[in-house]
C-alpha positions in Angstrom: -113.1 117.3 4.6 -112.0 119.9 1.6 -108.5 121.1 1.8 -108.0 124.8 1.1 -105.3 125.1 -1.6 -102.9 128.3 -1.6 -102.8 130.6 -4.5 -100.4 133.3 -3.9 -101.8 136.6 -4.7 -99.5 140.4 -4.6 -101.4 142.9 -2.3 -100.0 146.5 -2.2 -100.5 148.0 0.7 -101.3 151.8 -0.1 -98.7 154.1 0.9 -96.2 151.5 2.3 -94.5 150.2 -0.6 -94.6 146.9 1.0 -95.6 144.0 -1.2 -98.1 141.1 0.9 -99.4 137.6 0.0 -103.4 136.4 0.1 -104.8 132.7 -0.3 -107.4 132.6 -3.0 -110.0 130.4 -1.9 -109.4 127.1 -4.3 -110.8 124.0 -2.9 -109.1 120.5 -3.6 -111.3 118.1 -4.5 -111.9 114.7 -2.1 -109.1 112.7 -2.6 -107.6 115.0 -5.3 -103.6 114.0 -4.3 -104.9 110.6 -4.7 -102.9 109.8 -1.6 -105.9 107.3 -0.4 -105.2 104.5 -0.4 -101.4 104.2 1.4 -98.6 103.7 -1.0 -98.4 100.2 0.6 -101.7 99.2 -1.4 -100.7 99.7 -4.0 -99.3 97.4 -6.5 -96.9 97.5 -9.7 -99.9 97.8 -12.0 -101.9 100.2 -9.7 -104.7 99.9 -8.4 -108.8 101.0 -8.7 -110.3 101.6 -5.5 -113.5 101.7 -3.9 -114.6 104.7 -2.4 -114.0 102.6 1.1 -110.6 102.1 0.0 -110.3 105.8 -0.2 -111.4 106.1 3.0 -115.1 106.8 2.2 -114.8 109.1 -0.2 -113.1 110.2 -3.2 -113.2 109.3 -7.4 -115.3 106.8 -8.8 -113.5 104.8 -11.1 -114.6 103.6 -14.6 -112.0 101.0 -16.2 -115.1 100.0 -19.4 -112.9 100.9 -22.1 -109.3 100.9 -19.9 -107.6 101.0 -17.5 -108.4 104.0 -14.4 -107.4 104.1 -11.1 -104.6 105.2 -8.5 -101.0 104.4 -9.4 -97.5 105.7 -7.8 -93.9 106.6 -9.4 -91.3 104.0 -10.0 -93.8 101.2 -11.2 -95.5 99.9 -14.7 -96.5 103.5 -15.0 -93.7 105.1 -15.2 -93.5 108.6 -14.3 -91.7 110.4 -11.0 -93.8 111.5 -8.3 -95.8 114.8 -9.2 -95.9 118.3 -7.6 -98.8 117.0 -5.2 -96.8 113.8 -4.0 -96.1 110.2 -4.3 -99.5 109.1 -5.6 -101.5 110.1 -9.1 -104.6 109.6 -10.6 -104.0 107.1 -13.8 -105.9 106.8 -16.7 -104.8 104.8 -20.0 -107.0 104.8 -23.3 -110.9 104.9 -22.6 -111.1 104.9 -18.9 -112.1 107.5 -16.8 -113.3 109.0 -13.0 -115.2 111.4 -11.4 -116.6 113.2 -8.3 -119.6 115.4 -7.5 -118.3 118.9 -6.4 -120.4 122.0 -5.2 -118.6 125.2 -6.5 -121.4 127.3 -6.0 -123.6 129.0 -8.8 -121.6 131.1 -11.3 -118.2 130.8 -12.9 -115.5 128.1 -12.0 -111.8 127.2 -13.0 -110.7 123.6 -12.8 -107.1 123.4 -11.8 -104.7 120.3 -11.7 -100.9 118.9 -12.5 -101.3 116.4 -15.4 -98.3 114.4 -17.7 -99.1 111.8 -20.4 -96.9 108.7 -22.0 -97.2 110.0 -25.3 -97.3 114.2 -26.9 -99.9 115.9 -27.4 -102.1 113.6 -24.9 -106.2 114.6 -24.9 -108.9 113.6 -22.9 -112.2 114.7 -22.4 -113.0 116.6 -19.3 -116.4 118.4 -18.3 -118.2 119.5 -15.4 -121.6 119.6 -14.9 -121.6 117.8 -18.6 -120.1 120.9 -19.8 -116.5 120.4 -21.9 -114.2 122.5 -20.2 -111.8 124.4 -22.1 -108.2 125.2 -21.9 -105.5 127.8 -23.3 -107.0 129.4 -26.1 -110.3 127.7 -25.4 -109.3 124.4 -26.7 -109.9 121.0 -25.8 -106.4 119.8 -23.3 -103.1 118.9 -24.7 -101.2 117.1 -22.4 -97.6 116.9 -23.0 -95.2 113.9 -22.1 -92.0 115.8 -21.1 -93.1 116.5 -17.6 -95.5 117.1 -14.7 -97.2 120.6 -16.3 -100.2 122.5 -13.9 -103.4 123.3 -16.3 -105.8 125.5 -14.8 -109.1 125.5 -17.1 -110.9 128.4 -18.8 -113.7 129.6 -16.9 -116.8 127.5 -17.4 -120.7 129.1 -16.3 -122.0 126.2 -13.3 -125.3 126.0 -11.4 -125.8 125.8 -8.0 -125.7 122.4 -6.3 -123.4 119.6 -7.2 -121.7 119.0 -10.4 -120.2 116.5 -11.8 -116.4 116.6 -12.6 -115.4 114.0 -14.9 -112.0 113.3 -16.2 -111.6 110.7 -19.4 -115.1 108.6 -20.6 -118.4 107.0 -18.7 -119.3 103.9 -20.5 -116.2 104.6 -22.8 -118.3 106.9 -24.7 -116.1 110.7 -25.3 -114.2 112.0 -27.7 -110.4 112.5 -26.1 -108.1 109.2 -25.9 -105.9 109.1 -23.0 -103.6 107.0 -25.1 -101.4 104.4 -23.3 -101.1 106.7 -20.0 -102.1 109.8 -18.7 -101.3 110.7 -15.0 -103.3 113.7 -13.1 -102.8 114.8 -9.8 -103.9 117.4 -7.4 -107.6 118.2 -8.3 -109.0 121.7 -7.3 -111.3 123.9 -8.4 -111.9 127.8 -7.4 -115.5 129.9 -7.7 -115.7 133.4 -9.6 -118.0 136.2 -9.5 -119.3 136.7 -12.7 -119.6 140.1 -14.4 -123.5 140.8 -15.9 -123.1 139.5 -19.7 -119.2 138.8 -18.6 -119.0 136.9 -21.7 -121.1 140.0 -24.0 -122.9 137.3 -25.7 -126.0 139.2 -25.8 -126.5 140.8 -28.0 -126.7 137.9 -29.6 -126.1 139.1 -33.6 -124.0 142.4 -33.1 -123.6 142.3 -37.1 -120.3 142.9 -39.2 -119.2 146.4 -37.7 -120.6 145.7 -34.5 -123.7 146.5 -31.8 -122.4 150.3 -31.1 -122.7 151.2 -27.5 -125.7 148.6 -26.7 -128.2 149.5 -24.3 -128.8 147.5 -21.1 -131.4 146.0 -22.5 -130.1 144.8 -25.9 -128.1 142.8 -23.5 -131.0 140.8 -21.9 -131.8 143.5 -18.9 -128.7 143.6 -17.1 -124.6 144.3 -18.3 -122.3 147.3 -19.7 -123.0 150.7 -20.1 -121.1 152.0 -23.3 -119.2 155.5 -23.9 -117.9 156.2 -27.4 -117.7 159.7 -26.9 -114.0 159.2 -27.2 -113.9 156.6 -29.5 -116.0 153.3 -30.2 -117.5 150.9 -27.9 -119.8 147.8 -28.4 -120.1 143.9 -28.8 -118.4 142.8 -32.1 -117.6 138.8 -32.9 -114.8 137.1 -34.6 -114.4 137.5 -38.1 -115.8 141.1 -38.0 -114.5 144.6 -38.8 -113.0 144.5 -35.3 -110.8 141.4 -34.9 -111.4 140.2 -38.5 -108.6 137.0 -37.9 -111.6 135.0 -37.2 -109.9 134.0 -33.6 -112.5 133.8 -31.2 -111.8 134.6 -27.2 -111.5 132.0 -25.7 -114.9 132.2 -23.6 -117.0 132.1 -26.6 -118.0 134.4 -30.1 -118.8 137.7 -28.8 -116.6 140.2 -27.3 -116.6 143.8 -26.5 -114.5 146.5 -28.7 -113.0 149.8 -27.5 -111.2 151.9 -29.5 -109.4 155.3 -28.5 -110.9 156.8 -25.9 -114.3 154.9 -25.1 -114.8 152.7 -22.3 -117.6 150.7 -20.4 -118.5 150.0 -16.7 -121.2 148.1 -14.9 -121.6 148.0 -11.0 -120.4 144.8 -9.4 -120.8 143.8 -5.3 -118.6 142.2 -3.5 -117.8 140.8 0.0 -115.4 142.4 2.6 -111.9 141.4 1.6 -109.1 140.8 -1.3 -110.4 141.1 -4.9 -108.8 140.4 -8.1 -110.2 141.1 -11.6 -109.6 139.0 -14.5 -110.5 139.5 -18.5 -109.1 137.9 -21.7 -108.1 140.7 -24.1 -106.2 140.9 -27.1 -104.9 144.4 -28.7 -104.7 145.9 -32.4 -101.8 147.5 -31.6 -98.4 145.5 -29.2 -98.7 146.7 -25.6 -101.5 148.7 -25.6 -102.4 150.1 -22.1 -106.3 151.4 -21.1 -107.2 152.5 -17.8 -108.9 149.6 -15.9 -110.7 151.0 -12.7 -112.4 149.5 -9.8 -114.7 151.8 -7.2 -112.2 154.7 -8.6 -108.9 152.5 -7.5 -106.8 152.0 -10.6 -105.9 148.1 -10.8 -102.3 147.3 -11.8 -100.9 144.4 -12.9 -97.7 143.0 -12.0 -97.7 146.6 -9.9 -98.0 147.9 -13.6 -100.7 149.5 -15.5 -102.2 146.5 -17.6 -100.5 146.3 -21.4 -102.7 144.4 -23.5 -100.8 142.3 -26.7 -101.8 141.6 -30.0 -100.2 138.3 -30.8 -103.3 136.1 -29.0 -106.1 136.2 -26.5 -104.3 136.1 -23.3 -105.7 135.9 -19.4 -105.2 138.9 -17.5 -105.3 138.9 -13.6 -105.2 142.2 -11.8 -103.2 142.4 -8.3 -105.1 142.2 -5.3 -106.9 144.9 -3.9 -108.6 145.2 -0.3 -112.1 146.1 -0.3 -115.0 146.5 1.8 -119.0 144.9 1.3 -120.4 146.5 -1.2 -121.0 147.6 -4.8 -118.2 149.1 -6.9 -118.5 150.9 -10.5 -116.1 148.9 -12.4 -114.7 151.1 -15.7 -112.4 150.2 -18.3 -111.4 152.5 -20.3 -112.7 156.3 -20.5 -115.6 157.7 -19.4 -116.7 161.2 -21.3 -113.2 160.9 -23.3 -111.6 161.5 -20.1 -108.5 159.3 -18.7 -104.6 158.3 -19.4 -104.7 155.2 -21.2 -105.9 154.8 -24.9 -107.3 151.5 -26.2 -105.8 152.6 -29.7 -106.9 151.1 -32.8 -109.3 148.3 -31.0 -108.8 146.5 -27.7 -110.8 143.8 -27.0 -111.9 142.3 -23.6 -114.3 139.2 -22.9 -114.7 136.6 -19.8 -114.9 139.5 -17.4 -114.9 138.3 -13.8 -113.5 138.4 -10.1 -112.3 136.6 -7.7 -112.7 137.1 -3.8 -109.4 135.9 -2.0 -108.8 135.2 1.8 -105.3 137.2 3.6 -102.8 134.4 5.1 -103.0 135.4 9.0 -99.5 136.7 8.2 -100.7 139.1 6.2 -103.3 140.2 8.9 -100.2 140.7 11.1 -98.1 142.6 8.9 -100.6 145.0 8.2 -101.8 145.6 11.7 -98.2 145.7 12.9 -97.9 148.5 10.1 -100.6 150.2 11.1 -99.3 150.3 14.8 -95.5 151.7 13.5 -97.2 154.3 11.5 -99.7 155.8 14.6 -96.7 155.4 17.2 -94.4 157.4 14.5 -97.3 160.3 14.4 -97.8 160.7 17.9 -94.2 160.5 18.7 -92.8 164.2 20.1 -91.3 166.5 17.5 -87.7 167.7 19.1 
C-alpha cells in the first residue's frame, strides 16, 4: 500500500490573519523506510532481500559490482539511525536498487534522506532512464557529516510506470557510491506542468534573445509576452541576458523580463490548495515582480517574492485555495501596468504547480472560522 508523506505547506486564510497547514500529496515509495525486513533479520553486515523478504514488495537489489541491500545503525555500516527510522537502504561501490513507480504523466520530484562514508559521495540516479538532477542541476553530492534530505530537480515523466533506480544495473553508470552510501525514506511527488514550463522552444532564441515569441514559435501552446513596459522573451545562457554562462537548472532556455514586461498563460487546476514554483535568478539583489494567479497575488513566505542574483534558486509560492478550473497565471506586468519591476533582467524557468491536500485540521479550523465570523454578524447590536 503507498504511504502518503506530509509536506507542510503555509495557507493564509484571507481576512483572518491566521496562518494553516496542508499535506502535499508526496507518495513514499514501497518499502522506502526500508523497515522490511524486522531489525531482527538483519545481520552485522546487512542484508539483500528478496522481494518476499520485504513482504512482497519493495527494491530489487543488484550487488554485480558491490555490495546493496538493507542495513541498520550500530553495525559494520556504521552510521546512526536516519530521519525515517532504524533501517536504511545501503549501497557501497557499484551496487545498486530499484522499483517501478507510477507518478503520473508530467513533472516529478524525487525526494529522500541520504549520508555517505566518504565527502562528496555521487551515485547515479534516474527515473524512467532519465538522470535526475539536483541543486543547481547537478549530478548528487552526498556528504559524510550527516543524514541530509535531497529533494531532486524536477524531471519531465510519462504516464505509466517508471523506473526509479538508485546506484548501477549490471555495474554499468557513471557515479561510485564509494565504500558506503546510506538512503532512506524514498518518495516522490507529481507536478503540473506549465505549457513550455521549461521555454525550450523556441529552440534557437539567438544572442539577444526570441522578443516576445508567439504561441506558436513555441510549438502551439505556452507564454504570451508583453514588453510594452520593458523586454520579454526566451534568451539561453551565455547570451546578452545572463551572459555568466550558468544555465537554470532545468535546462538552456529561460524566459527574460526586464522592467515592466511580463508573461501569462492559462493553467487548470483541480478544487483545492495550489502552490507555484519557478527557478529564477535576478540582475539586480532582491528584485521583486508581481507574480499573479487568477488575479490573487502569490506571496512567499507571506512576502512578495524577491528574486537574488547570486544563483538560480527554487522558489515556492504559499498555498492558495482554489476552485476547478482555469486561472490566467501573470508574472510580471501586463500593458506596463503593476507594483513590482523585474529591473535590469529577471529570469524565470521550470515553471510548475503543485496541487496539495488540507490536513482535516485544517478543514476544521476553517469551518470553525467561518462559523465565529456568521455568529459575530448576526449577533444583536446594543
Amino acid at each position: 500500500m503507498k504511504k502518503h508523506i506530509k509536506h507542510i505547506v503555509p495557507i493564509l486564510v484571507a481576512g483572518s490573519g491566521l496562518i494553516l497547514t496542508s499535506r502535499a500529496s508526496a507518495t513514499a515509495t514501497l518499502n522506502g523506510s526500508f523497515e522490511s525486513p524486522a531489525p531482527s533479520q538483519i545481520g552485522y553486515w546487512g542484508t539483500t532481500p528478496t522481494l518476499g523478504d520485504q513482504g512482497g514488495s519493495g527494491w530489487t537489489f543488484d550487488t554485480i559490482g558491490g555490495f546493496s541491500g538493507i542495513g541498520k545503525a550500530g553495525t559494520y555500516w556504521g552510521v546512526g539511525s536516519s530521519p525515517d527510522g532504524g533501517n536504511f537502504g545501503t549501497l557501497q561501490y557499484g551496487g545498486g536498487f530499484s522499483q517501478g513507480i507510477t507518478p503520473g504523466a508530467g513533472l516529478t520530484t524525487v525526494s529522500f534522506h541520504a549520508r555517505a562514508a566518504d565527502p562528496g559521495t555521487t551515485i547515479d540516479i534516474s527515473l524512467g532512464g532519465t538522470a535526475l538532477k539536483f541543486g543547481g542541476g547537478t549530478p548528487i553530492s552526498i556528504g559524510n557529516s550527516s543524514w541530509t534530505k535531497y529533494t531532486s530537480v524536477v524531471a519531465s515523466v510519462g504516464a505509466g510506470s517508471q523506473n526509479l533506480l538508485f546506484g548501477r544495473t549490471n555495474n554499468t553508470g557513471g557515479g561510485n557510491a564509494s565504500g558506503g552510501t546510506y538512503i532512506d525514506g524514498v518518495s516522490y511527488q507529481h507536478h503540473i506542468a506549465t505549457a513550455n514550463y521549461n521555454f525550450e522552444s523556441p529552440a534557437s532564441p539567438g544572442y539577444y534573445g526570441a522578443e516576445v515569441p508567439t504561441v506558436a514559435a513555441q510549438g502551439g501552446s505556452g507564454w504570451t509576452f508583453d514588453n510594452t513596459g520593458g523586454n520579454a522573451g526566451v534568451g539561453y545562457a551565455g547570451s546578452y541576458w545572463n551572459n555568466t554562462g550558468v544555465a537554470s537548472p532545468t535546462g538552456g532556455n529561460f524566459a527574460y523580463l526586464s522592467y515592466g514586461a511580463g508573461m501569462y498563460q492559462n493553467v487548470t487546476l483541480d478544487g483545492g490548495l495550489a502552490t507555484l514554483s519557478f527557478y529564477a535568478l535576478a540582475s539586480g539583489n532582491n528584485t521583486n515582480i508581481d507574480i499573479m494567479l487568477g488575479g490573487t497575488a502569490l506571496t512567499f513566505n507571506q512576502n512578495p517574492v524577491s528574486i537574488s542574483n547570486s544563483g538560480w534558486a527554487l522558489y515556492t509560492s504559499d498555498a492558495i485555495n482554489v476552485v476547478a478550473g482555469t486561472y490566467n497565471l501573470l508574472f510580471g506586468r501586463i500593458n506596463n501596468a503593476g507594483g513590482g519591476n523585474a529591473s535590469g533582467g529577471t529570469y524565470i524557468d521550470g515553471v510548475y504547480l503543485t496541487q496539495a491536500v488540507p490536513e482535516p485540521s485544517t478543514y476544521a479550523l476553517v469551518l470553525g472560522g467561518i462559523a465565529t465570523m456568521v455568529l459575530i454578524r448576526r449577533r444583536p447590536q446594543a
